[in-house]
mmCIF file of the N, C-alpha and C atoms, coordinates in Angstrom:
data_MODEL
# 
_entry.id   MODEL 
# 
loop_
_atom_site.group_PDB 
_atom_site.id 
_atom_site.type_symbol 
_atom_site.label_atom_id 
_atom_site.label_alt_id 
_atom_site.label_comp_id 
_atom_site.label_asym_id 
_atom_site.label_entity_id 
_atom_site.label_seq_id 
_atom_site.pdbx_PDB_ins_code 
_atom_site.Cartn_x 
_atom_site.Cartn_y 
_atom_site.Cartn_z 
_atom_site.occupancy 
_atom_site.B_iso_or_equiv 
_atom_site.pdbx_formal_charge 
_atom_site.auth_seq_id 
_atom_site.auth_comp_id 
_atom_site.auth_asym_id 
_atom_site.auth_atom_id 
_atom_site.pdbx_PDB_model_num 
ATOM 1   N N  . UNK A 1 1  ? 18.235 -49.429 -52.008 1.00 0.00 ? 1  UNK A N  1 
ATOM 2   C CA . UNK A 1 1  ? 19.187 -48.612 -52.719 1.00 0.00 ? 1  UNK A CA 1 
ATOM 3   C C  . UNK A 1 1  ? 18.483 -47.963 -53.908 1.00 0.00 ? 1  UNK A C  1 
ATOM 4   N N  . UNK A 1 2  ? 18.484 -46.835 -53.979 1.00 0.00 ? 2  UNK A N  1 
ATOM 5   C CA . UNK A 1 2  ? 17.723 -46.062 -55.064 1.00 0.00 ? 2  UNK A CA 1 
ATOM 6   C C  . UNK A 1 2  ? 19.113 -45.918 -56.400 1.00 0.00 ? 2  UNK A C  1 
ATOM 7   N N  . UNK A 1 3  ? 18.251 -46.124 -57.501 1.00 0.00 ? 3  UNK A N  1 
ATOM 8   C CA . UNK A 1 3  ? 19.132 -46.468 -58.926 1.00 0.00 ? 3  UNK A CA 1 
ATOM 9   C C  . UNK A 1 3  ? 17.763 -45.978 -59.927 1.00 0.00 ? 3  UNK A C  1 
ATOM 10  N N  . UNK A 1 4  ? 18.694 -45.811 -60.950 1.00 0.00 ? 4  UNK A N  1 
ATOM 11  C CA . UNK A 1 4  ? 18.133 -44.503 -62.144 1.00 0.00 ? 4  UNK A CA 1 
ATOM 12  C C  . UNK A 1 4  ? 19.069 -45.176 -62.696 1.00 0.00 ? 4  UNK A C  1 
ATOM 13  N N  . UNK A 1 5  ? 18.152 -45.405 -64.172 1.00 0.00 ? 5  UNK A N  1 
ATOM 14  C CA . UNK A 1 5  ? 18.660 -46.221 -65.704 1.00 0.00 ? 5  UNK A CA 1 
ATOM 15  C C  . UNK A 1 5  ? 18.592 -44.822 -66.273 1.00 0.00 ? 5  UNK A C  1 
ATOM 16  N N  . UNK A 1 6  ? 19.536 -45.079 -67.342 1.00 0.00 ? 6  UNK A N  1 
ATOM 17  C CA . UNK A 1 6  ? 19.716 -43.696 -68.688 1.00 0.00 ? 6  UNK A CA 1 
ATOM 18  C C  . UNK A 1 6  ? 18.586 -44.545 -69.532 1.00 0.00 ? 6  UNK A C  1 
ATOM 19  N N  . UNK A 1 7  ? 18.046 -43.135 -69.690 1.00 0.00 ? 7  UNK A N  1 
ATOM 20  C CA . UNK A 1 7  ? 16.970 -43.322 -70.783 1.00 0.00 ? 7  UNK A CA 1 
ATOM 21  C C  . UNK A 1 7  ? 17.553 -43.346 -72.374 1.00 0.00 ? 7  UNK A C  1 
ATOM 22  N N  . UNK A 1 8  ? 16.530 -43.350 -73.621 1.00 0.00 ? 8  UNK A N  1 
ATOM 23  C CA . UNK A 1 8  ? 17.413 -43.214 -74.430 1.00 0.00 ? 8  UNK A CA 1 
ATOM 24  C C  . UNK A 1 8  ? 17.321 -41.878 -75.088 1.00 0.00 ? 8  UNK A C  1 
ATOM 25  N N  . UNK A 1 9  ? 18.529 -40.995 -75.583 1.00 0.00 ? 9  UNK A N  1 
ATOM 26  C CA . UNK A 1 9  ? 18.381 -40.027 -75.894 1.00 0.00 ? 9  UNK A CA 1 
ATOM 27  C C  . UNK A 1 9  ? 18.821 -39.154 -74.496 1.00 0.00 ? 9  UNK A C  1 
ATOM 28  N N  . UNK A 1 10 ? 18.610 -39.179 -73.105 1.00 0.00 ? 10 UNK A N  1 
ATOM 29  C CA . UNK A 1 10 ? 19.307 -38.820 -72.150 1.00 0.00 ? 10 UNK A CA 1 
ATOM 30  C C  . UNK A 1 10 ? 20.515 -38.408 -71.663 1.00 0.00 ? 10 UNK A C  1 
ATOM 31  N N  . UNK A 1 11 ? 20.248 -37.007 -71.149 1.00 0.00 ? 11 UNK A N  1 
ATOM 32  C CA . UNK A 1 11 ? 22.022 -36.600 -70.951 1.00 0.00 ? 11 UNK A CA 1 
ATOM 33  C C  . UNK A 1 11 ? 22.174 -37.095 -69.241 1.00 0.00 ? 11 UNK A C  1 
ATOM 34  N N  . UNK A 1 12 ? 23.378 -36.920 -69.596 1.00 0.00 ? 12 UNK A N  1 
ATOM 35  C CA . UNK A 1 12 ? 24.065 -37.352 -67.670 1.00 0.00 ? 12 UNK A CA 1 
ATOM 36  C C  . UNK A 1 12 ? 23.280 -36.472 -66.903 1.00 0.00 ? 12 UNK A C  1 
ATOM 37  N N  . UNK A 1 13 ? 23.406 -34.771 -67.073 1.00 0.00 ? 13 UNK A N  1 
ATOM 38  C CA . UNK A 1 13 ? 22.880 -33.962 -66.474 1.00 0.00 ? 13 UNK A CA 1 
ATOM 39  C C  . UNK A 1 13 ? 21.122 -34.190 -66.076 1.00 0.00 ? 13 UNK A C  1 
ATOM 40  N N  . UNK A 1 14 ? 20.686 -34.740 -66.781 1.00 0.00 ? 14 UNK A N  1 
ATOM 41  C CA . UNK A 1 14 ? 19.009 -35.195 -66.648 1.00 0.00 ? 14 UNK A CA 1 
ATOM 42  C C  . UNK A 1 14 ? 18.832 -36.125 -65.825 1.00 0.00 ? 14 UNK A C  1 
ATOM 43  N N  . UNK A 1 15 ? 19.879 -37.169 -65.766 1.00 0.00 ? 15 UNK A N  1 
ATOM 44  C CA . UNK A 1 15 ? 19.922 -38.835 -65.367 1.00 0.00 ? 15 UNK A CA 1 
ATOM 45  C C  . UNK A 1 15 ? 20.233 -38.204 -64.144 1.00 0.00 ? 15 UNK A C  1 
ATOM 46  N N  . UNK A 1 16 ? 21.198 -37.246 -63.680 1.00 0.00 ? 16 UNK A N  1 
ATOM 47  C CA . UNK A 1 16 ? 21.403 -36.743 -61.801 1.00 0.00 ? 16 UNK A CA 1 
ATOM 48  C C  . UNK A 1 16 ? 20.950 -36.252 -61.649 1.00 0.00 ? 16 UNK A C  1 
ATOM 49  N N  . UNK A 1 17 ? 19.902 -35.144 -62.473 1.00 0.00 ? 17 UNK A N  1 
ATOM 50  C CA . UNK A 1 17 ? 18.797 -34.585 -61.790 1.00 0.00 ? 17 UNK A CA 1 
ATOM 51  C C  . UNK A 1 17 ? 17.460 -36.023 -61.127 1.00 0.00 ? 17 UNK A C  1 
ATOM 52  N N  . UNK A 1 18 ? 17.416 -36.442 -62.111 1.00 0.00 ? 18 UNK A N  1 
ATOM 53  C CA . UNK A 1 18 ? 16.465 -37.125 -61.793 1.00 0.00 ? 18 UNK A CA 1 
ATOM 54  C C  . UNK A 1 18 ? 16.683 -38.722 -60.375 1.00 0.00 ? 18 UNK A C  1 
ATOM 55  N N  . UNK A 1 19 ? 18.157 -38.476 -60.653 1.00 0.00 ? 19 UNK A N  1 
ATOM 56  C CA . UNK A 1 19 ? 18.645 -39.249 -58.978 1.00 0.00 ? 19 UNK A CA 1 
ATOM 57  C C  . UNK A 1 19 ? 18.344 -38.847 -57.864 1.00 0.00 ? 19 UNK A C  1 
ATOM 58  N N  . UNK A 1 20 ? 18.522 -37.031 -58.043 1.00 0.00 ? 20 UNK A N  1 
ATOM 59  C CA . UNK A 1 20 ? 18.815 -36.385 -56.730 1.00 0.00 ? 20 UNK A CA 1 
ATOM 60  C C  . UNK A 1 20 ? 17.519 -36.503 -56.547 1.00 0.00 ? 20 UNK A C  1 
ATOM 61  N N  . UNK A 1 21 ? 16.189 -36.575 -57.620 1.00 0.00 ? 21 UNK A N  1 
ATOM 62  C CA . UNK A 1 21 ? 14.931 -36.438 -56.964 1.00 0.00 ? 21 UNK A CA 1 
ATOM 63  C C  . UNK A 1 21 ? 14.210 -37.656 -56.537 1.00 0.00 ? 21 UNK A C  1 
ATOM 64  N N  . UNK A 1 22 ? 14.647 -38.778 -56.923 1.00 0.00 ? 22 UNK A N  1 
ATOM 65  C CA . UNK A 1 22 ? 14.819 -39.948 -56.648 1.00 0.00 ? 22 UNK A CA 1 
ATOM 66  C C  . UNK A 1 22 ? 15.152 -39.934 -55.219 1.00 0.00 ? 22 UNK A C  1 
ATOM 67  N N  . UNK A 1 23 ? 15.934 -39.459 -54.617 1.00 0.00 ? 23 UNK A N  1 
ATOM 68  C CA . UNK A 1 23 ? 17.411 -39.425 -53.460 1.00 0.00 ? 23 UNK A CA 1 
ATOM 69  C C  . UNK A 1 23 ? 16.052 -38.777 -52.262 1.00 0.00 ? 23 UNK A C  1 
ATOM 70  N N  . UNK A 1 24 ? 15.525 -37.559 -52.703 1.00 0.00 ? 24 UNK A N  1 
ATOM 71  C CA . UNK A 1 24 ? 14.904 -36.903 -52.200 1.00 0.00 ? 24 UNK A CA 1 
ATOM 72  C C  . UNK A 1 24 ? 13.491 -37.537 -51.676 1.00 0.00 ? 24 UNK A C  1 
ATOM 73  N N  . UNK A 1 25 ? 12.666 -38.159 -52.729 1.00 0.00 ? 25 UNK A N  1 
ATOM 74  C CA . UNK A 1 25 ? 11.440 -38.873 -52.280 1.00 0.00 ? 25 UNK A CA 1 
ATOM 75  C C  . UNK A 1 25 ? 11.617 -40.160 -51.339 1.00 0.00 ? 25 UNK A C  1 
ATOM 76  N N  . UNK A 1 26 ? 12.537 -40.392 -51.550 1.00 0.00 ? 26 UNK A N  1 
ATOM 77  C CA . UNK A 1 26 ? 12.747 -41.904 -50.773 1.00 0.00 ? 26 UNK A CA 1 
ATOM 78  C C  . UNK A 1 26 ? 13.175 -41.515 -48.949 1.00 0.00 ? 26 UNK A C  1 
ATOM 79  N N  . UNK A 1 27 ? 13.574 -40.109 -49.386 1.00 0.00 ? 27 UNK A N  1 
ATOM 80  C CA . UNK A 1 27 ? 14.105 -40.046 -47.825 1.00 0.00 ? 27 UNK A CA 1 
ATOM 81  C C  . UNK A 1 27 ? 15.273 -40.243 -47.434 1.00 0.00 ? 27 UNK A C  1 
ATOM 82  N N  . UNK A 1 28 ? 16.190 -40.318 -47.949 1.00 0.00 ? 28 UNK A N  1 
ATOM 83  C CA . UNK A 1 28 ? 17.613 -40.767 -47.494 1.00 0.00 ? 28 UNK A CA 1 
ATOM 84  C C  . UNK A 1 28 ? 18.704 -39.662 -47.002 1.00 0.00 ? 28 UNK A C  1 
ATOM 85  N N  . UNK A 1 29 ? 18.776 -38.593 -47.377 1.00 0.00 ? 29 UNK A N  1 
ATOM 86  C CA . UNK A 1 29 ? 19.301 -38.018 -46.785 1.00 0.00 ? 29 UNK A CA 1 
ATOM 87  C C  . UNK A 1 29 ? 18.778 -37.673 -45.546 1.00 0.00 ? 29 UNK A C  1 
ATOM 88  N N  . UNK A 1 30 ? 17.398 -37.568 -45.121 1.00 0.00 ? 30 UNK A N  1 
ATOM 89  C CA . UNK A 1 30 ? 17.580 -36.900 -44.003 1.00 0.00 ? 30 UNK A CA 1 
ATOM 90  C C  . UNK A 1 30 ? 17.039 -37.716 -43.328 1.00 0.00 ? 30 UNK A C  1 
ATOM 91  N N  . UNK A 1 31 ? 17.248 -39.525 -43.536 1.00 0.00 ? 31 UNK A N  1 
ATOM 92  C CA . UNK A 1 31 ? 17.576 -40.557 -42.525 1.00 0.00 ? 31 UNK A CA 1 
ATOM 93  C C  . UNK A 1 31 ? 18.965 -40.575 -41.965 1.00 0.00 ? 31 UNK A C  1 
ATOM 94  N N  . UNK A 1 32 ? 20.219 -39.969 -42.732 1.00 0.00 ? 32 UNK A N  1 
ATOM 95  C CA . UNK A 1 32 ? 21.508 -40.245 -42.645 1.00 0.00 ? 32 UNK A CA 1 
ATOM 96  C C  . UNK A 1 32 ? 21.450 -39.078 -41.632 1.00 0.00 ? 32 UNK A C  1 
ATOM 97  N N  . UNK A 1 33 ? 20.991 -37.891 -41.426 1.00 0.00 ? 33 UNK A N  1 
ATOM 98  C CA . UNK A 1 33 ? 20.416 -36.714 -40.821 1.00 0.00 ? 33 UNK A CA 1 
ATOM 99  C C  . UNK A 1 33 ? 20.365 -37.101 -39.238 1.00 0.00 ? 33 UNK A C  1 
ATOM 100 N N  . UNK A 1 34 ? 19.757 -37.616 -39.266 1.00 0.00 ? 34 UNK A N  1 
ATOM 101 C CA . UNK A 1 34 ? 18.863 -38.081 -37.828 1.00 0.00 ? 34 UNK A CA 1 
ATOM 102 C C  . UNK A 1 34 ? 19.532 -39.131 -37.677 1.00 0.00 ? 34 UNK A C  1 
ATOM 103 N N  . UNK A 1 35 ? 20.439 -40.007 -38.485 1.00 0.00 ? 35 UNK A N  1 
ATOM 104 C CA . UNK A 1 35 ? 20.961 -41.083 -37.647 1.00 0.00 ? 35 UNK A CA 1 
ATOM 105 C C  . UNK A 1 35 ? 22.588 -40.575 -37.218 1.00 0.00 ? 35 UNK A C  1 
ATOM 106 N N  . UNK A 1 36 ? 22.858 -39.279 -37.345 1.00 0.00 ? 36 UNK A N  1 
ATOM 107 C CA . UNK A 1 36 ? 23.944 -38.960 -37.267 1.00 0.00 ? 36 UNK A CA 1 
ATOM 108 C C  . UNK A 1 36 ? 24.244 -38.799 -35.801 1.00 0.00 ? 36 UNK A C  1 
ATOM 109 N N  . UNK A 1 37 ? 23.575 -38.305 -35.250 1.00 0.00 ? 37 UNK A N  1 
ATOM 110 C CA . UNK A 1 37 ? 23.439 -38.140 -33.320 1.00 0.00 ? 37 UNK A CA 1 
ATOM 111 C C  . UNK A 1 37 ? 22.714 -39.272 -33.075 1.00 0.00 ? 37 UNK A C  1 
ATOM 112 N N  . UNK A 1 38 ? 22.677 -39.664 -31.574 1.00 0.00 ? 38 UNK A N  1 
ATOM 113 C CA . UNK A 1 38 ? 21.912 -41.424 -31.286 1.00 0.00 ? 38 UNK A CA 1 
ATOM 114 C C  . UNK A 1 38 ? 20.613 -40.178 -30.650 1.00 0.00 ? 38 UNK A C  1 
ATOM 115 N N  . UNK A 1 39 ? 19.403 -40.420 -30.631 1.00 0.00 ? 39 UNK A N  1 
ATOM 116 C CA . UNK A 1 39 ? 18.150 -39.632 -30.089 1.00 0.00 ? 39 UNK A CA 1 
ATOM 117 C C  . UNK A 1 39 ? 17.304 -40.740 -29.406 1.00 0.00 ? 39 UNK A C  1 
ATOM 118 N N  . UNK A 1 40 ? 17.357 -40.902 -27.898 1.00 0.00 ? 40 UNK A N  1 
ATOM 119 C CA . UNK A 1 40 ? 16.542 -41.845 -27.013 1.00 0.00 ? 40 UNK A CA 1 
ATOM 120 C C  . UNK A 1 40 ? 15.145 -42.187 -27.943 1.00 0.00 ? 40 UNK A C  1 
ATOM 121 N N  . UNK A 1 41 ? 14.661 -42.979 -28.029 1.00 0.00 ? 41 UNK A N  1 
ATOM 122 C CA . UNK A 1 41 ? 13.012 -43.509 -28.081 1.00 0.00 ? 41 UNK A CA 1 
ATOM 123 C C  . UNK A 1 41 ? 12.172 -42.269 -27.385 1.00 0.00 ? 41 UNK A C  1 
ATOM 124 N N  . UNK A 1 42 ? 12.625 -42.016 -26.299 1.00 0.00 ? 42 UNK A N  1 
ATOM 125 C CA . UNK A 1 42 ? 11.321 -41.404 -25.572 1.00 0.00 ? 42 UNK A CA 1 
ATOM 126 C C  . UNK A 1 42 ? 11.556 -40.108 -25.694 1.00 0.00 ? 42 UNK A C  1 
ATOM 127 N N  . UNK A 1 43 ? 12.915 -39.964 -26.293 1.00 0.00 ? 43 UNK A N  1 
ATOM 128 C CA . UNK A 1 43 ? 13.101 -38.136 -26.838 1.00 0.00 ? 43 UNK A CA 1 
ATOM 129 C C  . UNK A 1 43 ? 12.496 -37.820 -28.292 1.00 0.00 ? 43 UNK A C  1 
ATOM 130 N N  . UNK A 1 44 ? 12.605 -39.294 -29.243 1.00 0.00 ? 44 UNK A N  1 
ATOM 131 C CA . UNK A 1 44 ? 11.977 -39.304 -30.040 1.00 0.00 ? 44 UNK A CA 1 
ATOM 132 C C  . UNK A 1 44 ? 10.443 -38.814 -30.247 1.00 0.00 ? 44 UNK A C  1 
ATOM 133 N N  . UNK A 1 45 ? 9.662  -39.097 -29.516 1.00 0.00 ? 45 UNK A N  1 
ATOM 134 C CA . UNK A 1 45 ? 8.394  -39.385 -28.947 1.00 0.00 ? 45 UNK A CA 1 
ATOM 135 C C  . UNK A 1 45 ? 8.084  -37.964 -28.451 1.00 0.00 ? 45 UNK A C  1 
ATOM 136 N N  . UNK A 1 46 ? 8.807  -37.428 -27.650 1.00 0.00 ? 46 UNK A N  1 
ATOM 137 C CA . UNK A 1 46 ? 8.535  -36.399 -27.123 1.00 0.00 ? 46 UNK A CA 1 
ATOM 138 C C  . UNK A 1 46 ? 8.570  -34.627 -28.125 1.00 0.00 ? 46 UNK A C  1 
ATOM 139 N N  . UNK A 1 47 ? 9.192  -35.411 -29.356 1.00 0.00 ? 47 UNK A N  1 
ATOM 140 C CA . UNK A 1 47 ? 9.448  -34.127 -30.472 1.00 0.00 ? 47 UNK A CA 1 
ATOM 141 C C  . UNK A 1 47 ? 8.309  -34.619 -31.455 1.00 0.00 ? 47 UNK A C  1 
ATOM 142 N N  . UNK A 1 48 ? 7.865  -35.661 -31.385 1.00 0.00 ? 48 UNK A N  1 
ATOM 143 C CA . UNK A 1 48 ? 6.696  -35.788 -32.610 1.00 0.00 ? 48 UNK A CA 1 
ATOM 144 C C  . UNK A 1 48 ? 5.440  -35.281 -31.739 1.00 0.00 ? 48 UNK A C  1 
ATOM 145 N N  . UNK A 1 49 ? 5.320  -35.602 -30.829 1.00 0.00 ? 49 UNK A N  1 
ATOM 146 C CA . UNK A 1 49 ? 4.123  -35.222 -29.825 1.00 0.00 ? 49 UNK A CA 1 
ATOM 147 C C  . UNK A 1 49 ? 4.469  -33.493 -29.681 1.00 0.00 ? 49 UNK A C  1 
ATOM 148 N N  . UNK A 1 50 ? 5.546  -32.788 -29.792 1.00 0.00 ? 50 UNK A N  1 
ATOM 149 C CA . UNK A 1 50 ? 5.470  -31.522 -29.762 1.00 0.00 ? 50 UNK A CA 1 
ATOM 150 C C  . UNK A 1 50 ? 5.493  -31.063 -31.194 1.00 0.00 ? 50 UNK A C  1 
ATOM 151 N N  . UNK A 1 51 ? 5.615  -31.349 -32.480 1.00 0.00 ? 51 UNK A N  1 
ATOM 152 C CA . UNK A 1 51 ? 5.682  -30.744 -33.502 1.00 0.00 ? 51 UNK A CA 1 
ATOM 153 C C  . UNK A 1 51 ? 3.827  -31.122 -33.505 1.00 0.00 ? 51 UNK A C  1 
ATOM 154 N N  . UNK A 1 52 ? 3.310  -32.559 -33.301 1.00 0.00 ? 52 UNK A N  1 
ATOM 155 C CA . UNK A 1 52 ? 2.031  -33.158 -33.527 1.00 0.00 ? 52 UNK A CA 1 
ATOM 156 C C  . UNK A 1 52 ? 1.143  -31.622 -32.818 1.00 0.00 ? 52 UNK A C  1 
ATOM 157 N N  . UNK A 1 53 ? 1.203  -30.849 -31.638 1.00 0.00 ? 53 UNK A N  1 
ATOM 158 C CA . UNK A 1 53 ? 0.486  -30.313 -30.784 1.00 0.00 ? 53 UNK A CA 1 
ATOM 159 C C  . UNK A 1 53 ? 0.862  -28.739 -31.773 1.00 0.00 ? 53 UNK A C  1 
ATOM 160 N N  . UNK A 1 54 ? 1.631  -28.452 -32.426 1.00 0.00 ? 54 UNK A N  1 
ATOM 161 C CA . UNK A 1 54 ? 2.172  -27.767 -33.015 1.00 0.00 ? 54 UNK A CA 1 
ATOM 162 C C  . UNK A 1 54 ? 1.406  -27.472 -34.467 1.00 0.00 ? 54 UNK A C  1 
ATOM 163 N N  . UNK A 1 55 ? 1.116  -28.705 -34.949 1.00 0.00 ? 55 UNK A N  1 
ATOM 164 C CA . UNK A 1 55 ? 0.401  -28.714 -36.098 1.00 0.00 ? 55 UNK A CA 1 
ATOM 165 C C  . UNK A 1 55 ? -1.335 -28.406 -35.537 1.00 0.00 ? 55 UNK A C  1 
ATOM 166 N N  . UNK A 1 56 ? -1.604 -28.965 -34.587 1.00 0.00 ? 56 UNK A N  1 
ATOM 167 C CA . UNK A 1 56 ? -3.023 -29.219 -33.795 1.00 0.00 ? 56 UNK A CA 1 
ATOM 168 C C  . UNK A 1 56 ? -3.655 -27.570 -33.528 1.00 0.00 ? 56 UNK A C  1 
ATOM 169 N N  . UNK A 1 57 ? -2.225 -26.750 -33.094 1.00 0.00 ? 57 UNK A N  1 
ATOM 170 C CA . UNK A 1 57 ? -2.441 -25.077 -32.546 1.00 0.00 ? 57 UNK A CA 1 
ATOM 171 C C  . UNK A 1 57 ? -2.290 -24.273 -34.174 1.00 0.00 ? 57 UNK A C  1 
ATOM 172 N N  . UNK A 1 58 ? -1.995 -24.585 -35.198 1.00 0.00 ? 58 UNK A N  1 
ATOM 173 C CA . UNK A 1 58 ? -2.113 -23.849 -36.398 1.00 0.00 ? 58 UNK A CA 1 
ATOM 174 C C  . UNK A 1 58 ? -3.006 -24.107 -36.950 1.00 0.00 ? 58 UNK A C  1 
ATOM 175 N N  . UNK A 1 59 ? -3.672 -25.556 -37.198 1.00 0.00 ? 59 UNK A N  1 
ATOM 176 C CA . UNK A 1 59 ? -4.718 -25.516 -37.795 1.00 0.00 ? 59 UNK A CA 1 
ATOM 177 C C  . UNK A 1 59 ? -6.243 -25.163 -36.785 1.00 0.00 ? 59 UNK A C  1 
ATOM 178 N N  . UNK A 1 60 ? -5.897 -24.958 -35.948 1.00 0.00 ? 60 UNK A N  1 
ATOM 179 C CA . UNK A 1 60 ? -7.214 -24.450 -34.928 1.00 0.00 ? 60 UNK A CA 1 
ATOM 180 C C  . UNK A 1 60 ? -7.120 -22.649 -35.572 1.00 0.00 ? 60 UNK A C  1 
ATOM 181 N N  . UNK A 1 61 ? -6.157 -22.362 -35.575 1.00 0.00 ? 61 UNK A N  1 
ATOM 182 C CA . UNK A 1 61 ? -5.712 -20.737 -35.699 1.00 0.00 ? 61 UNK A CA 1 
ATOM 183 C C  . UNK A 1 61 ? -7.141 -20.575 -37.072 1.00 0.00 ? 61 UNK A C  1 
ATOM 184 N N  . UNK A 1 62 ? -7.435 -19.115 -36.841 1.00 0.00 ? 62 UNK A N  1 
ATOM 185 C CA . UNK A 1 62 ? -8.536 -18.582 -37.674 1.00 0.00 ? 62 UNK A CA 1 
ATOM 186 C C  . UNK A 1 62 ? -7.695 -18.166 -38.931 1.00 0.00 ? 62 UNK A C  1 
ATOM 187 N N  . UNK A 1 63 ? -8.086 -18.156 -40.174 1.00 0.00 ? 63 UNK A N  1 
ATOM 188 C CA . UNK A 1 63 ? -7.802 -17.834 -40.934 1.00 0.00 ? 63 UNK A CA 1 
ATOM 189 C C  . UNK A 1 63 ? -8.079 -15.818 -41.017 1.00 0.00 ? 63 UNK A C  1 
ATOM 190 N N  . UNK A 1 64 ? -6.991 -15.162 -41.269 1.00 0.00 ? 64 UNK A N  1 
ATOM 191 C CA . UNK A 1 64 ? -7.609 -13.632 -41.363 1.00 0.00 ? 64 UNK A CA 1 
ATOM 192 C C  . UNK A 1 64 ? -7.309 -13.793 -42.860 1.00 0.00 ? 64 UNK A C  1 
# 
């Protein structure tokens, strides 16, 4: 569970910025994302191996 203390001298507005970025590094929203539809294991597998081949064909690409 991600939690953010008020500092001292801290406004609310600082303390939820600094949640949402909190919220953001940890990953949680876009675990709640992906757990929202059920996605087989092997469909899983089959989109990292195509984004993976994806990354493999851009960085081969020549720089102009």
């Amino acid at each position: 569970m991600t939690s953010v203390d008020l500092r001292d001298g801290e406004s609310g507005e600082h303390l939820l910025t600094r949640f949402r970025q909190a919220v953001q590094r940890d990953g949680i929203l876009r675990e709640i994302k992906q757990r929202r539809h059920f996605i087989p294991k092997s469909e899983r597998r089959r989109i990292a191996m195509a984004k993976a081949a994806r990354r493999r064909r851009r960085a081969k690409r020549p720089v102009v």
